[in-house]
N, C-alpha and C positions, 0 to 999 in steps of 0.2 A: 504494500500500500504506500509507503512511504517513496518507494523509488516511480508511483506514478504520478504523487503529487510533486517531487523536484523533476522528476519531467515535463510535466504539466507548466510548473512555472519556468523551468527551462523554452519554453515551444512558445511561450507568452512572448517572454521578454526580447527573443527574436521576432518576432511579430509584430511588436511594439515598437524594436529597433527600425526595421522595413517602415512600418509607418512612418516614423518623424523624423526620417531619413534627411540630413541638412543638404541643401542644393550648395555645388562647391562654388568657392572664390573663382573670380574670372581666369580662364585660361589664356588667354592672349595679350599681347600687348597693346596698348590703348595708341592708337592712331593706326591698328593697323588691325581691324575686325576679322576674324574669320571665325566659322561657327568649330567650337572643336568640345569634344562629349554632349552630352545630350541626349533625346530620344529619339529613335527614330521613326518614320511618318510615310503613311502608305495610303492611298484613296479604298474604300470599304470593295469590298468586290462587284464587281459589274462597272466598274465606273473605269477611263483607261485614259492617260495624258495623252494629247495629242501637241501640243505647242506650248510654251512660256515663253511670251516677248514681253518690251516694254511697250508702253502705250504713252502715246504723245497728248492726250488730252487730262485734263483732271475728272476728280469724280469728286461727289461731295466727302469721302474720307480722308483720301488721299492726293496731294498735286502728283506723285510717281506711282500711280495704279501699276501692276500686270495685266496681262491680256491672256487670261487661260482658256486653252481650249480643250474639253472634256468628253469625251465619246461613252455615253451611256450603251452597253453591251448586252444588255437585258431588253424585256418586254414591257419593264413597269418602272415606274419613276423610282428614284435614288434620290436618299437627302444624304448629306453626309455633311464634316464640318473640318474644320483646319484650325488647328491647337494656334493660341498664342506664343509668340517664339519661332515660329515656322520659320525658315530660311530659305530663300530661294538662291541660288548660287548662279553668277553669272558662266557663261563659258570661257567667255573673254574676258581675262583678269582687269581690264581697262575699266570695265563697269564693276560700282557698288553690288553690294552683298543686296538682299532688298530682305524684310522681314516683318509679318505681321505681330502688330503690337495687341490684338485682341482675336480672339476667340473667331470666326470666319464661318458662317451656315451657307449651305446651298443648297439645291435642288436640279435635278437634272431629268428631263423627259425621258421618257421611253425611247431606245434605240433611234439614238441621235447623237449630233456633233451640237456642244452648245457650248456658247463663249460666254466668259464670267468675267468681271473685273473685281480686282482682289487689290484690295487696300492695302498698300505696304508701303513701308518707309526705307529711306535710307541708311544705310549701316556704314560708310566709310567718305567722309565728307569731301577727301581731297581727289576719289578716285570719278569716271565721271558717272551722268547719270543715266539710269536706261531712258535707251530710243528704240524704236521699230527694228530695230537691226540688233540688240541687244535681247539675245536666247537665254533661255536660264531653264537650271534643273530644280527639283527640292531637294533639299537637304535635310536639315536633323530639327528637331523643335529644341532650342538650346533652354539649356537650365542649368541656371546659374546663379547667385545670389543678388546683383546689382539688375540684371533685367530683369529676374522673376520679381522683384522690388516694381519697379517700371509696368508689369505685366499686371499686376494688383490694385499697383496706382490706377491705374484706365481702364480697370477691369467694370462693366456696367455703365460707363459716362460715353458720353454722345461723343465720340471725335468726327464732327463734321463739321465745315465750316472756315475759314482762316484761320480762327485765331487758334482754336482748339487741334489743327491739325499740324500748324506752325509750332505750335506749345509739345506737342506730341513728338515732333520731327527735330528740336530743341532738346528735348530729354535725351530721346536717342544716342543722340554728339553728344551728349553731356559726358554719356556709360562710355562708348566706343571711342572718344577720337580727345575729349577731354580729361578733366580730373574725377570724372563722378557725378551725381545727380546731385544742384544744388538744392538746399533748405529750401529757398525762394521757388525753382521748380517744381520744386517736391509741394509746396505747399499750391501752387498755381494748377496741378494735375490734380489735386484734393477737391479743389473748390470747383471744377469742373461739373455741368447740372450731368 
């Protein structure tokens, strides 16, 4: 009896560990982004990429949308979503990393090609920015401690808009290309409706 209750607390506190799991310090160096651990990210089944460019127009999220195009492989509609964190990686190292600062829902018809624009931001200030000639893969949904910060801050608040996308795209550079998220940004992402 005894060796199934230290078992038992033995199987907890592993389990426990798993949960509260701390997301690590940044692994790369600041002015120079690249996503490195994290999780990795796959569309649900039936759903199949067919293109990632950049997209020259804005959308009310984002001034640097994607332009995914998505081939539903089924008979019935797909909803599916893209984790906060997501990274899209450019092919050509000339272009920014790009990466969704919230949470991302779709829907996709029934055995069809269907084009989405996906809110993303910039990851690398000095590199340039996507254009229509600018490919990109996904990559990993990064977790880490200063963006998973970032990723909480804006998690639920409306980023549309100037100011709120500027403010968004401001944080960003703050993590990757600066010293950190300031108090003042931190508190301007807060007060966001």
């Amino acid at each position: 009896m005894r060796y199934r209750v230290m078992l038992f607390v033995f199987l907890a506190l592993i389990l426990v560990a798993g949960v509260c799991e701390k997301p690590p310090e940044r692994q790369w160096e600041r002015g120079f982004f690249e996503p490195i651990g994290g999780k990795s990210f796959d569309f649900v089944q039936g759903l199949e990429k067919k293109s990632i460019i950049g997209y020259d127009d804005e959308i009310p999220a984002s001034f640097l949308p994607l332009k995914l195009v998505v081939l539903n492989t089924t008979a019935k509609r797909i909803n599916d979503r893209m984790p906060a964190g997501l990274v899209f990686n450019p092919r050509n190292h000339e272009y920014q990393y790009m990466m969704l600062l919230q949470e991302f829902s779709f829907t996709v018809p029934a055995d069809q090609d269907t084009t989405i624009f996906l809110p993303t931001y910039c990851c690398n200030e000095d590199l340039d920015e996507p254009d229509e000639e600018a490919i990109f893969d996904m990559d990993i949904q990064v977790w880490e401690r200063e963006l998973n910060e970032l990723f909480d801050l804006v998690q639920g608040k409306r980023l549309e808009g100037d100011t709120a996308v500027e403010l968004a795209q401001e944080a960003l550079f703050e993590i990757t290309d600066y010293n950190g998220l300031t108090d003042s940004t931190r508190q301007k992402l807060e007060d966001l409706p």
